[in-house]
MARNUMI-390693 format. One line per field, with one value per residue (C-alpha): x negated, y negated, z; residue number from 1; residue in three letters. Coordinates in Angstrom, 1 decimal. Layout:
N
u: c(X_...)
v: c(Y_...)
w: c(Z_...)
nr: c(NUM_...)
rest: c(Ala_...)
//
This chain:
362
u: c(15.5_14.1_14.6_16.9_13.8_13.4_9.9_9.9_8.6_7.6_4.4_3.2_0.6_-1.2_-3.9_-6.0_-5.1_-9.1_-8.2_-6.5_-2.9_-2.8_-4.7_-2.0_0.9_-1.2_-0.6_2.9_4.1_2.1_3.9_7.6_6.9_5.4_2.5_0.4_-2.5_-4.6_-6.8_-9.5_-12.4_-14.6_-14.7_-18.2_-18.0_-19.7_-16.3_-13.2_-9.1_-10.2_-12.6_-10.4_-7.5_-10.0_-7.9_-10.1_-8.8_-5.3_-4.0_-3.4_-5.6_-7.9_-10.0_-12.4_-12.6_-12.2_-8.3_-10.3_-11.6_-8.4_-9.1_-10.1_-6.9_-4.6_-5.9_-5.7_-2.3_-1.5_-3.4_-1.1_2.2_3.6_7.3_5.9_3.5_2.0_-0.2_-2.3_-6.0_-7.2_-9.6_-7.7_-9.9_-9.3_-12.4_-14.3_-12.6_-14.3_-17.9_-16.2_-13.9_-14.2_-14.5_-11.4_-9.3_-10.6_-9.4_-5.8_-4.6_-6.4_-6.8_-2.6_-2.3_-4.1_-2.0_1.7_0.1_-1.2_2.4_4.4_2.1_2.4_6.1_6.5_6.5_10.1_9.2_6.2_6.0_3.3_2.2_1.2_1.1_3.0_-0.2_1.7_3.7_3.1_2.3_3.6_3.0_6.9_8.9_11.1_10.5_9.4_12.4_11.7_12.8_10.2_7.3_4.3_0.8_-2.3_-4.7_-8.1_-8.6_-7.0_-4.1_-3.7_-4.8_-2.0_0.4_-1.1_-0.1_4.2_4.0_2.2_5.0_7.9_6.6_5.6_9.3_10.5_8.6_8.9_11.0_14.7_17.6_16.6_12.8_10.2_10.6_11.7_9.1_9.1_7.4_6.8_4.9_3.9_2.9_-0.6_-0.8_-2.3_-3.2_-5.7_-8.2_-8.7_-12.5_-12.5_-14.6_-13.1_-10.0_-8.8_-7.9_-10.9_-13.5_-12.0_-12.1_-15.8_-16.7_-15.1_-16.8_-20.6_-20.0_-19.7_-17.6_-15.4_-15.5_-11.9_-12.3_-8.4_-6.9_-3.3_-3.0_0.5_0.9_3.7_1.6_3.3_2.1_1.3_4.3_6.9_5.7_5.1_8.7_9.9_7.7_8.7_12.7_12.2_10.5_13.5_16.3_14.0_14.2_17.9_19.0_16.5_16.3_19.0_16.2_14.0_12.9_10.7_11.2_9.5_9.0_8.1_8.8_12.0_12.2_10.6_8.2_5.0_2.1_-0.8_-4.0_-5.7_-2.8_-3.5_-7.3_-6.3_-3.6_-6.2_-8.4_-5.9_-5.0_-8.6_-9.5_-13.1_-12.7_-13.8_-12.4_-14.0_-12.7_-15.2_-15.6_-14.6_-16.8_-15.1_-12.9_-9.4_-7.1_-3.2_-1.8_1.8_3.4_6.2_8.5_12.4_13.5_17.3_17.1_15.4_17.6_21.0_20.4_17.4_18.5_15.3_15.0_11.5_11.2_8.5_7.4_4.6_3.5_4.0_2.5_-1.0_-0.7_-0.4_-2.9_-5.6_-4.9_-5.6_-9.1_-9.1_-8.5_-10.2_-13.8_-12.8_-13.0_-9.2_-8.0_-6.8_-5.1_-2.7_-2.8_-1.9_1.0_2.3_2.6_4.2_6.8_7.3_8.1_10.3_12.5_12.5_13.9_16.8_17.3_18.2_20.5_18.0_17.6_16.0_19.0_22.2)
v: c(16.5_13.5_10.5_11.6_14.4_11.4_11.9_15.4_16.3_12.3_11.1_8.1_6.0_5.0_2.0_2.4_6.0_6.7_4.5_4.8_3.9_5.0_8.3_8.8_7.9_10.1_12.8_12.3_12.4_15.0_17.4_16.5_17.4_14.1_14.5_12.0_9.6_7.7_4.7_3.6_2.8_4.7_3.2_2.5_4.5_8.3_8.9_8.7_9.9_11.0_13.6_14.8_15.5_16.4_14.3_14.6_18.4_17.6_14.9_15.5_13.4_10.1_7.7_5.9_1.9_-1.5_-2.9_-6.3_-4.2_-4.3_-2.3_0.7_0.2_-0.6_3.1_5.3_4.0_4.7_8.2_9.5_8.0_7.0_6.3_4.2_2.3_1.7_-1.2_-0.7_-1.6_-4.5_-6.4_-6.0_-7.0_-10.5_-11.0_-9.9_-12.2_-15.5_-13.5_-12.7_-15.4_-15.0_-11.0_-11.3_-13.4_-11.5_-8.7_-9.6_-11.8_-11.3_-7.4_-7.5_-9.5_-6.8_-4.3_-5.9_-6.2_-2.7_-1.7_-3.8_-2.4_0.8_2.2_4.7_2.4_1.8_0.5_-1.0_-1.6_-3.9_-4.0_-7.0_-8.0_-9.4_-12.6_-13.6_-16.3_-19.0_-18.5_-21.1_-19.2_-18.9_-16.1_-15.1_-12.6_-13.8_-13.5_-13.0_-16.3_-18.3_-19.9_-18.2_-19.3_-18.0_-19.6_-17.1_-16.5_-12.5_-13.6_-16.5_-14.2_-12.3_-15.0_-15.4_-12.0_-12.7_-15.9_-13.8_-11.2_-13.5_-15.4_-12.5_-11.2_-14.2_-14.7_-11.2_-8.5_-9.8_-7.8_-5.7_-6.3_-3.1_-2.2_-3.8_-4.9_-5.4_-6.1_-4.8_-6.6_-4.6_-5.3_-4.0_-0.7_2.4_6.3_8.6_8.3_4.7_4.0_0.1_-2.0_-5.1_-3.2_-2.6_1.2_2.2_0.1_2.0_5.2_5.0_3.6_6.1_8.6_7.5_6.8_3.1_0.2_-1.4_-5.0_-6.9_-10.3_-11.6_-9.5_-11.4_-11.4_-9.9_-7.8_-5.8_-2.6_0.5_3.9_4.3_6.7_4.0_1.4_4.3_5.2_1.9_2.0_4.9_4.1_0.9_2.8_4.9_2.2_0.7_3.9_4.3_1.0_-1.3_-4.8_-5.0_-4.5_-6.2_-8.5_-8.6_-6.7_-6.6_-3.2_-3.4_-2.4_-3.4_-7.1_-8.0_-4.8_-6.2_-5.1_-7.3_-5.9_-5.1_-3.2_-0.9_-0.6_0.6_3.0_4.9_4.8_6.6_9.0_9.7_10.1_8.5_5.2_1.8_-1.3_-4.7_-8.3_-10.1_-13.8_-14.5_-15.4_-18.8_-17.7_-17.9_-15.0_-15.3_-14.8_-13.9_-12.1_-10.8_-9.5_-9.6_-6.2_-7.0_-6.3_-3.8_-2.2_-3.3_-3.0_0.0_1.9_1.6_2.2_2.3_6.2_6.2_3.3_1.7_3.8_7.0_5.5_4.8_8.2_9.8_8.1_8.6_12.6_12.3_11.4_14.0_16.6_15.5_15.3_18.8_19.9_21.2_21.7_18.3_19.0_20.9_18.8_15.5_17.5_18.3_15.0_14.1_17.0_15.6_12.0_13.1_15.8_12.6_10.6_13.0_12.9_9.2_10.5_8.5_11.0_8.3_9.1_7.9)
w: c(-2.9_-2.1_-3.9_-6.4_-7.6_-10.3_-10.6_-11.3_-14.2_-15.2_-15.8_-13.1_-13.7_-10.7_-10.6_-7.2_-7.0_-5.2_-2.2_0.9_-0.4_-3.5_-2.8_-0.2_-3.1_-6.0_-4.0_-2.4_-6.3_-7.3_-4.5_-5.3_-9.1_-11.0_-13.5_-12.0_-13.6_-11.8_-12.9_-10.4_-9.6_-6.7_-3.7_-2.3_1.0_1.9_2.8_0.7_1.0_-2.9_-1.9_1.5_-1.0_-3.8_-6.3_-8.7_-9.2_-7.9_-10.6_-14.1_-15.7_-14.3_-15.6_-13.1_-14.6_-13.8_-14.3_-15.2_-18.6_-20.6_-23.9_-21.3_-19.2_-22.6_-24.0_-21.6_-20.8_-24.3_-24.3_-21.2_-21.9_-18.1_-17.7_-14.7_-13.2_-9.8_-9.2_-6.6_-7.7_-5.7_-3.8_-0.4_2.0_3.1_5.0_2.0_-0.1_1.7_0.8_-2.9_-4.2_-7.7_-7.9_-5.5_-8.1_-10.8_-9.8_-8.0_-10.7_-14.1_-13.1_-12.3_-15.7_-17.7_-16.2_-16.8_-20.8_-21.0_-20.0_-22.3_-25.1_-24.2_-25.5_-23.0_-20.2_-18.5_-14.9_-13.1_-9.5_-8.5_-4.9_-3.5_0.6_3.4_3.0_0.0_2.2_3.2_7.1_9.2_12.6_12.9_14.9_12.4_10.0_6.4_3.3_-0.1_-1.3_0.8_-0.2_-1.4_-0.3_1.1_3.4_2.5_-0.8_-0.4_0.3_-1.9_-4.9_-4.0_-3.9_-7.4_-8.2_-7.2_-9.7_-12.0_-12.2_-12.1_-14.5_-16.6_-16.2_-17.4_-20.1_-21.9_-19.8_-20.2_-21.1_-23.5_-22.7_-22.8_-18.7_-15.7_-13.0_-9.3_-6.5_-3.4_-0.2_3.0_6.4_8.0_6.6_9.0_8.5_7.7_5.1_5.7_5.9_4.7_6.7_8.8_9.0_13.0_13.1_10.8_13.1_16.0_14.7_13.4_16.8_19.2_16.8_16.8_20.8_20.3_22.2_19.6_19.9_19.2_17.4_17.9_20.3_20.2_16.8_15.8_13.2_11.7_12.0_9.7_8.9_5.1_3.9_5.3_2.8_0.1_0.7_-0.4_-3.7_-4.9_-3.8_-5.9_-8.3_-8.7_-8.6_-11.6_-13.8_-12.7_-13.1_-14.8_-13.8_-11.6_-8.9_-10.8_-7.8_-4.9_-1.4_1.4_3.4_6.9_10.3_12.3_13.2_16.4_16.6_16.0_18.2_19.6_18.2_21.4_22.3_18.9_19.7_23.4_22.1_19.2_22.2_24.3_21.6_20.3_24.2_24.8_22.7_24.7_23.8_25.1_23.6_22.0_20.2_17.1_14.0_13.2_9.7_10.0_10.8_11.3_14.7_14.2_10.6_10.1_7.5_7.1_5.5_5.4_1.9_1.4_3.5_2.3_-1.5_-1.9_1.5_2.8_6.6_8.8_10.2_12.7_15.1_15.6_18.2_16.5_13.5_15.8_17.4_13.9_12.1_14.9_15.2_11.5_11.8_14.8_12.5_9.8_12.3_13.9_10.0_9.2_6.1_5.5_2.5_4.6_7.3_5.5_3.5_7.1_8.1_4.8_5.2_9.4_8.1_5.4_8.3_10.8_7.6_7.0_11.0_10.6_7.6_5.2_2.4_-0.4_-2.9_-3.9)
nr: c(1_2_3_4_5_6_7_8_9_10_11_12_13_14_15_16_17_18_19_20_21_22_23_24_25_26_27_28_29_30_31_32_33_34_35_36_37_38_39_40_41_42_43_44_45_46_47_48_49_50_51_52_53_54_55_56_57_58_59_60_61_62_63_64_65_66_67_68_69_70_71_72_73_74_75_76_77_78_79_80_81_82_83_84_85_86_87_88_89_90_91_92_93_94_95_96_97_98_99_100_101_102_103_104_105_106_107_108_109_110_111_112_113_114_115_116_117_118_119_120_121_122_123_124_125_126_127_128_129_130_131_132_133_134_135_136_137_138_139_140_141_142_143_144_145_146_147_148_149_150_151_152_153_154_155_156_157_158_159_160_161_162_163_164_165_166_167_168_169_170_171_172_173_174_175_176_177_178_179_180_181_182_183_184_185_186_187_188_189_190_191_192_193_194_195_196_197_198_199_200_201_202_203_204_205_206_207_208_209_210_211_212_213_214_215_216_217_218_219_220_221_222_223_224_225_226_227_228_229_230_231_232_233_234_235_236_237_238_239_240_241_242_243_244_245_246_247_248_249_250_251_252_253_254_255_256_257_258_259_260_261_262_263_264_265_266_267_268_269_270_271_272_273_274_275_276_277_278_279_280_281_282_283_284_285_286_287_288_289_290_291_292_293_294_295_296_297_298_299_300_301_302_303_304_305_306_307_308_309_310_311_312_313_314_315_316_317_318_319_320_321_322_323_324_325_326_327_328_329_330_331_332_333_334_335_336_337_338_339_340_341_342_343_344_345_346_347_348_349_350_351_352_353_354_355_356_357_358_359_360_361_362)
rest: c(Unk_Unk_Unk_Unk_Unk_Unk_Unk_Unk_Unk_Unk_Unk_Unk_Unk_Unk_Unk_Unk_Unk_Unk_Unk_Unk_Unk_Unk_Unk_Unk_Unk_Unk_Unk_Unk_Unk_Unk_Unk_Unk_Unk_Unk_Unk_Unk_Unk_Unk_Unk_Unk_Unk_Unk_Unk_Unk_Unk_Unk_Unk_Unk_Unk_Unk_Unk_Unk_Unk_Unk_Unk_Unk_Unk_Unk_Unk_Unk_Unk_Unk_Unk_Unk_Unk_Unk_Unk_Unk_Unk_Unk_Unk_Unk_Unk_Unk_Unk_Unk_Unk_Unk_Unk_Unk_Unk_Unk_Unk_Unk_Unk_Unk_Unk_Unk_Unk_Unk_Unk_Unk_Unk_Unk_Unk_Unk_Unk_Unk_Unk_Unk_Unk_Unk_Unk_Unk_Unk_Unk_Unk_Unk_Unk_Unk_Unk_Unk_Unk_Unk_Unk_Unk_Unk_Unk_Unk_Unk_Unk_Unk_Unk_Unk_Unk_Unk_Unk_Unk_Unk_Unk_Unk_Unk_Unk_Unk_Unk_Unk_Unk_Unk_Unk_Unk_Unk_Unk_Unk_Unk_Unk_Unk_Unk_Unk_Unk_Unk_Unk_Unk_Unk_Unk_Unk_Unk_Unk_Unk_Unk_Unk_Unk_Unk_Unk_Unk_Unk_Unk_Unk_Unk_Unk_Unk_Unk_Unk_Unk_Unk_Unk_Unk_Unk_Unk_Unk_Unk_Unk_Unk_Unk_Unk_Unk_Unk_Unk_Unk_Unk_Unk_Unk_Unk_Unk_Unk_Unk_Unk_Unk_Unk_Unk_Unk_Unk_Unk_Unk_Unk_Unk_Unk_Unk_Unk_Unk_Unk_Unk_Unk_Unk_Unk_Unk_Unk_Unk_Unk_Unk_Unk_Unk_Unk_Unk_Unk_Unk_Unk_Unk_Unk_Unk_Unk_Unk_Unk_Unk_Unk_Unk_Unk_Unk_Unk_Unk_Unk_Unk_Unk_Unk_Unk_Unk_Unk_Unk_Unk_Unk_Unk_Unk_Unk_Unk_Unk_Unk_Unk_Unk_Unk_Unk_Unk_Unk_Unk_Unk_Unk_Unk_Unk_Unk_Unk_Unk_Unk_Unk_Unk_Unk_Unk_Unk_Unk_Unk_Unk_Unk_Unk_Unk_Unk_Unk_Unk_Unk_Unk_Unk_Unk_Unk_Unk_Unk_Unk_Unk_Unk_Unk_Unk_Unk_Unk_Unk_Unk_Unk_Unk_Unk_Unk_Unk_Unk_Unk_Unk_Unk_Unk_Unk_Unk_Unk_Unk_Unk_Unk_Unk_Unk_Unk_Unk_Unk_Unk_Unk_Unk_Unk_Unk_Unk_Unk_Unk_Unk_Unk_Unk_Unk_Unk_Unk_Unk_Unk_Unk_Unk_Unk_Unk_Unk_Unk_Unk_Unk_Unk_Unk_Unk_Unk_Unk_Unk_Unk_Unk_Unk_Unk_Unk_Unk_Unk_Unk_Unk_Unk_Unk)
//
């Protein structure tokens, strides 16, 4: 039983559900029980963690549309009557966001907006979670790790749309989900994100992979950039653990949290592109120039309470998280069943859980 077997049996909505995160959450509910319904458009890539899991057959019902087309959104959350919500639909790509400002903002903040509406109209709604990003904050280059109560900001437009989206919500909670109100909302910022299934361009561990496959020498723009690197089931873990203190308990965790590594683990990012080199076994890395738009060079997160008030606790490092996510894409290219292999590595992070006595219920 894993955290508290609250979704068993539920129905969760989930916006994004056809990418890399929210494919990976789609089908971590859909094995411990939930009825699961995703909301998403495709992503424009040949290769997809929707078609490796074969969602499309896997989930109990899906509609594939734009969050930023409200009626569409607004009626089929109606039609499939969730008890909860998982934002995850976004433009996430902060390079992509200098190229796409407007479709960026569109979809961050008015897409986030339609979504908070389409719950409170819809009366089965008792909990949204809405993910956002460690780029929320304002980052001053500083050591220490990044609270909840510090400022938000942004310096490309991703990650001020996604400071956007934390006003947005607490604004939104303030304005209509009080005691009494129609469902309590969170939200939930993680660091870099890693695994398998990731194929988004002008992302480090995806460039790597679909380099050392084609034969190619990946080039590293900012190589001692830090970055709070994390497999993608330890934030997952922390969604669905707020997601289940919000059912439990309503808006007494009706807050932010942030869900990261431990505190002074971050990894330079030549260091990750040499390690997925190591592990994949004939990747080259070389460091390159950069292309003149800004990137941070240190990030991190403080998870004090996450940890003290949802009992959240990282599992695997980021080394294991690297060596995981590249044997992954080995399996996936050597043609295993990867519907098998990704449950396995959901079922091996969940035992190493319960070896650190985290069990995800109280």
């Amino acid at each position: 039983m894993v955290f508290d077997d609250i979704y068993r049996g539920k129905t969760v909505f989930v916006t994004g559900h056809a990418g890399f995160k929210g494919g990976w959450l789609a089908f971590w509910l859909k094995n411990i029980g939930a009825n699961v319904v995703g909301y998403s458009l495709l992503p424009d890539s040949d290769e997809k963690m929707y078609d490796v899991l074969n969602l499309g057959r896997v989930i109990d019902a899906e509609q594939h549309a734009d969050i930023c087309n409200f009626d569409a959104l607004r009626g089929f959350m109606n039609e499939t009557k969730p008890e909860i919500v998982f934002h995850l639909a976004a433009q996430p790509i902060v390079r992509l966001s200098y190229d796409m400002p407007i479709s960026t903002y569109q979809t961050n903040v008015m897409g986030t907006l339609n979504v908070l509406e389409a719950a409170r109209q819809t009366s089965s709604v008792r909990a949204v979670v809405n993910v956002t990003t460690d780029k929320c904050y304002e980052n001053k280059e500083k050591a220490a790790g990044y609270t909840e109560d510090e400022p938000f900001g942004g310096y490309d437009m991703y990650s001020s749309s996604k400071a956007c989206s934390e006003i947005l919500s607490a604004s939104y909670r303030r304005s209509f989900l009080g005691d009494g109100g129609p469902y309590s909302l969170a939200t939930a910022r993680a660091g870099n994100v890693i695994g398998g299934g990731d194929w988004a361009c002008d992302r480090l561990v995806p460039d790597c992979i679909r380099a050392f496959r084609d034969g190619k020498t990946v080039e590293i723009r900012n190589p001692h950039a830090t970055r709070p690197w994390q497999h993608v089931l330890e934030p997952l873990a922390g969604y669905m653990i707020l997601g289940q203190k919000l059912l439990q308990h309503g808006n007494k965790f009706a807050t932010g949290y942030n869900f990261g590594p431990e505190y002074g683990t971050p990894v330079r990012v030549a260091d990750v592109a040499r390690m997925v080199a190591d592990v994949w076994g004939d990747g080259k890395v070389v460091v390159g120039n950069g292309d003149g738009l800004h990137e941070a060079n240190l990030l991190q997160l403080n998870i004090d309470k996450a940890k003290r008030e949802l009992g959240f606790l990282p599992i695997w490092n980021a080394q294991h998280a690297i060596e995981e996510t590249t044997k992954w894409y080995r399996a996936h290219y050597s043609k295993e069943d990867m519907v098998k292999y990704t449950q396995q590595q959901i079922n091996d992070f969940v035992n190493a859980a319960r070896a650190k006595n985290v069990e995800w219920s109280k």
